[in-house]
C-alpha positions, 0 to 999 in steps of 0.5 A: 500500500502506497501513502500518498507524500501529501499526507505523509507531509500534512501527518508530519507537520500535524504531529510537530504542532501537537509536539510541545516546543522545547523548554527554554533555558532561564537564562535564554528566557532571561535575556530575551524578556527581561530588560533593566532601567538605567537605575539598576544597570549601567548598560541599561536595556536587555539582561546580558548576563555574566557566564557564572550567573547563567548556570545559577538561572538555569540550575534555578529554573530546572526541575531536579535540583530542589535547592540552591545556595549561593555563597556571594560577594558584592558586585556579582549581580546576584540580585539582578538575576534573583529578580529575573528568577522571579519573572520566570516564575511568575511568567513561565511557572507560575507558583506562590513565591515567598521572597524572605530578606532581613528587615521591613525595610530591606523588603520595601526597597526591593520591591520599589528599587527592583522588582516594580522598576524591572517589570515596568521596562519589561514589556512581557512582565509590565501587566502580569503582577496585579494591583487591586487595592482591596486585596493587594499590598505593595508586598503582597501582589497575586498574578494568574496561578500564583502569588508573590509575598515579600516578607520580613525575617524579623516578622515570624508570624508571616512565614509561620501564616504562608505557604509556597512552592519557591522560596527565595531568602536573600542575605540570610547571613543578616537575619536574626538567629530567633525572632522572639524565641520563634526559632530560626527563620530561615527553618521557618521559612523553608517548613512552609514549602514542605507540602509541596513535592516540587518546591524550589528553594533558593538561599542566597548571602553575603558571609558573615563569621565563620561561627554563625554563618547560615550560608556557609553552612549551606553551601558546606552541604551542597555540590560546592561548585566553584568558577575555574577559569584557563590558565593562558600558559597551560590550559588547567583551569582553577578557581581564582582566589585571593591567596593567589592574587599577587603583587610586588611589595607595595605596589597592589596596583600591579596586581595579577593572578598567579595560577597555582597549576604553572605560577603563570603572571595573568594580568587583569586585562585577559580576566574578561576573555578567560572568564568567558571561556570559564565553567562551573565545577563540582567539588562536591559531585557525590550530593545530588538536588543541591547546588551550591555556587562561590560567587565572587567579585574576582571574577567580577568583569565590572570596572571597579572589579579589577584585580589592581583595584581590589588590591589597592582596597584590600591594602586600605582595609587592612590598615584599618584594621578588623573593623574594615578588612571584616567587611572587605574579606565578606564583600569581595572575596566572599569569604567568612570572617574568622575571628582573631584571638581564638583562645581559651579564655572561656574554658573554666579549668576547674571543671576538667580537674580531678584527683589524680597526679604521678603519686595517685594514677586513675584506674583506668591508666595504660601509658605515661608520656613526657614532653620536655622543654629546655630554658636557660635555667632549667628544664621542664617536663609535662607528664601525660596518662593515657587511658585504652580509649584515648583518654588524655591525664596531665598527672603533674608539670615539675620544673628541674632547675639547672642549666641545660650544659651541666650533666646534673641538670639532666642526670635529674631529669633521668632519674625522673623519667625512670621512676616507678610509678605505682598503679592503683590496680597492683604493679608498677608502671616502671618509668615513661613509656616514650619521651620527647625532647625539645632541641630549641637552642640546646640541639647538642645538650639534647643529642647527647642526652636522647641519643643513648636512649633512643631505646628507651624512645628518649627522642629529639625533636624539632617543631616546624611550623604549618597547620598541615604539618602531620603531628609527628614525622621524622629528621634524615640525620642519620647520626641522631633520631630527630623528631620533626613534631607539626606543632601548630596542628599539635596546638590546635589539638589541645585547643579543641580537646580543652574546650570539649572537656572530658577528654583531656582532663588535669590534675587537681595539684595543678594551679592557676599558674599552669593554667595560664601557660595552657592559654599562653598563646591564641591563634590569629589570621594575619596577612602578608602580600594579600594571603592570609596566614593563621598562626599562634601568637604569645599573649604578652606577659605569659609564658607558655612553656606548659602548652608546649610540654604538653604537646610534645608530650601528647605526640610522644603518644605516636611513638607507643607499639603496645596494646594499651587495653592489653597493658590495663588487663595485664594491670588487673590480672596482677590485681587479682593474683596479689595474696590476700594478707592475713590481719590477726587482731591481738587481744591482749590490750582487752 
């Protein structure tokens, strides 16, 4: 049977009007419907929008991925392209639209600043919000399938009141943390989209401090997607951040960009072609329905975003100090602020006291450690318990006055690390199970005391700076076993394990004055040619040999080869094999 071409022609055409068109990206829809006023654009007319904001619409405007978190700068036109998401739900999927920022104000100005401005040069969006004064606010406006509410974070009874399917919340970083004891709003606010299957959540913020930061915490737990751009001198593509922004000493007004594949110089005028030719990438590719997009102003192509220029800022408000290089590490290199002075001034040490000390171990004892630390008049030693659970006991920090070059001087600390000490459940612990030995500026007085007891896992050491530093590794002298200790992380450590308490718990015989050595340093971010470096800082007018004791001491701990729950049976096996003694009671006085 022969079909005649005509109506193979007609069934054809017919099946392609009935085909529906294929979906248009956001982006596309973007740029061809949505047009900016001159108040809100330099180049005012149709939205061209930067390569990093096209995946973010997109992302936004599909229909797997479930939410977005948006972790920005200032300059990046997030909410220029917050308002053309807007118009897309309003114009292509409509929903109730719930639109959260901090303050009555914040929505106000939103709405009278961007959306009513945007709308009216938009001649697709110009008549799709209605206005009927009986029913509709400025906040508040209704449109065919949907509506839009703009609401205050500082108002909890509105978002406890609305429902939605696609929220938005923009500087979540500026909301308060519990409205009146309400809870926090943005968990409020992301309740009210949960009878929905297809809800679309978008969180986006300027980040505050590390600790407290609700966009941070967020983007941690999303695909954590970063912009790379090429490299001119090989071709790899990397992210750029601010540790590789470079500049000749004092002059941030040749600053470039030193990629970390090749350390190629890339000047701020090929920053516009590179970042065309730029992409997403996933750091975290493994989660799925959360996007999660680092958008800073350092790939921004504005004119007030050059890389000299953003130098010369940073240079600025780093001479102002922590008020002013707060808002300029927020604001364009949209990262947290880590507060400097992380000390331990809030940990009550009282709390983690308990009776014990080298005369009275814990019960539950396996291992004793010791760290040593050399000054010009005497030696001292920090004596660490170690429990089968990584239980850590500071038993006692005993001083050996003398200098480090007369041989009594370490003659007593021999005797004090050969020592017996008696376990409560029967046998003696006979002497430290591993030492470590600062070398400092005593390195030959040290070689000559540890170098014939290494047996005894007597070792040298020598700290090296570097929070990536592994705790222990060792020197490639082959005359004396040099311990090479990562004391920053070492330190980091202590400071983590005293604020957590119970795991690292001191004796009752030690006072105010240990204490203080304990807390004698606090970690600080300074900065040097634009990068940051954290590192620990001795507070005038302490001393801080106790803390250092204490971290050889807790590396010694990688040097034990024994069982330590082994050790503790072995303890109550003596325990319990010891001859009961006999008391006969005279009564000769009765």
């Amino acid at each position: 049977m022969t079909i005649d071409p005509r109506f193979a022609r007609l069934r054809a055409t017919t099946l392609d009007a009935l085909r529906p068109p294929p979906k248009l990206r956001l982006s596309e829809w973007a740029e061809a419907n949505v047009r900016l006023p001159s108040s809100l654009s330099a180049t005012p007319g149709p939205m061209r929008l930067w390569p990093q904001q096209r995946e973010i619409l997109d992302v936004i405007g599909d229909d797997v991925t479930e939410r977005v978190s948006i972790l920005k700068s200032a300059r990046v036109g997030a909410t220029q392209a917050m308002t053309a998401a807007l118009g897309h739900f309003v114009q292509n999927d409509p929903a109730p639209v719930i639109v959260v920022l901090p303050s009555e104000e914040d929505c106000r100005t939103f709405v009278v600043s961007n959306v009513e401005p945007v709308w009216s040069e938009s001649p697709t969006l110009r008549n799709s919000l209605t206005q009927d004064n009986s029913r509709d606010t400025l906040l508040h406006r209704r449109y065919p399938g949907g509506s839009l509410m703009v609401l205050s974070a500082r108002a909890p009874r509105n978002l406890r009141a609305r429902t939605a399917r696609v929220l938005f919340a923009d500087e979540i970083d500026g909301f308060e943390l519990d409205i009146r004891g309400e809870g926090d709003p943005i968990e409020l606010a992301i309740r009210r989209t949960a009878t929905f299957g297809n809800r679309k959540i978008v969180l986006a913020s300027t980040p505050l401090d590390e600790e407290s930061s609700r966009i941070a915490r967020a983007y941690e737990q999303s695909d954590k997607r970063v912009w790379e751009i090429p490299c001119p001198g090989c071709g790899a593509f990397a992210p750029v951040v601010w540790k590789d922004i470079k500049w000749p000493d004092g002059e941030p007004d040749k600053a470039y960009w030193a990629p970390p594949c090749c350390g190629t110089v890339v000047e701020d005028r090929e920053k516009a072609q590179l970042v065309e030719k730029g992409h997403w990438r996933a750091t975290a590719p493994v989660v799925e329905g959360h996007a999660g997009f680092h958008l800073t102003a350092l790939t921004s192509t504005l004119p007030t975003t050059t890389w000299p220029l953003l130098a010369q800022e940073f240079v600025a408000a780093k001479r102002g100090g922590p008020t002013t290089l707060k808002p300029w590490i927020n604001t364009v290199a949209g990262e947290v602020w880590r507060a400097e002075g992380d000390d331990l001034g809030g940990v009550t040490f009282t709390n983690l006291q308990r009776p014990m000390s080298l005369t009275a171990l814990p019960d539950d004892l396996a291992a004793i450690t010791a760290g040593v630390d050399c000054q010009g008049d005497r030696l001292e030693a920090t004596f660490v318990g170690w429990t089968p659970d990584g239980g850590t006991r500071v038993l006692d920090h005993l001083v050996v006055w003398g200098s480090p070059t007369e041989n009594d001087t370490w003659v007593e600390l021999d005797d004090l690390l050969q020592g017996q000490f008696q376990h409560p459940l029967g046998g003696p612990l006979r002497g430290v199970d591993a030492t470590i030995v600062d070398s400092g500026n005593w390195a030959d007085e040290v070689y000559a005391f540890c170098r014939p007891r290494t047996s005894r896992r007597i070792i040298a050491s020598k700290g090296m700076s570097g929070f990536s530093r592994p705790a222990l590794t060792w020197g490639a002298s082959r005359k004396t076993k040099l311990a090479i200790l990562g004391v920053d992380g070492l330190k980091l450590q202590i400071h983590h394990r005293l604020k957590g308490g119970e795991t690292l718990l001191i004796s009752d015989q030690l006072g105010s004055d240990y204490f203080d050595q304990l807390r004698a340093e606090r970690l600080v971010t300074k900065y040097s040619r634009g990068q940051s470096v954290r590192q620990w800082e001795l507070i005038s007018g302490r001393r801080n040999e106790g803390l250092d004791c204490l971290a050889y001491a807790i590396a010694a701990r990688s040097l034990l080869r024994c069982d330590l729950q082994a050790r503790l049976a072995a303890q109550k096996n003596i325990s319990a094999s010891l001859p009961t003694r006999t008391v006969i009671r005279s009564r000769w006085l009765s």
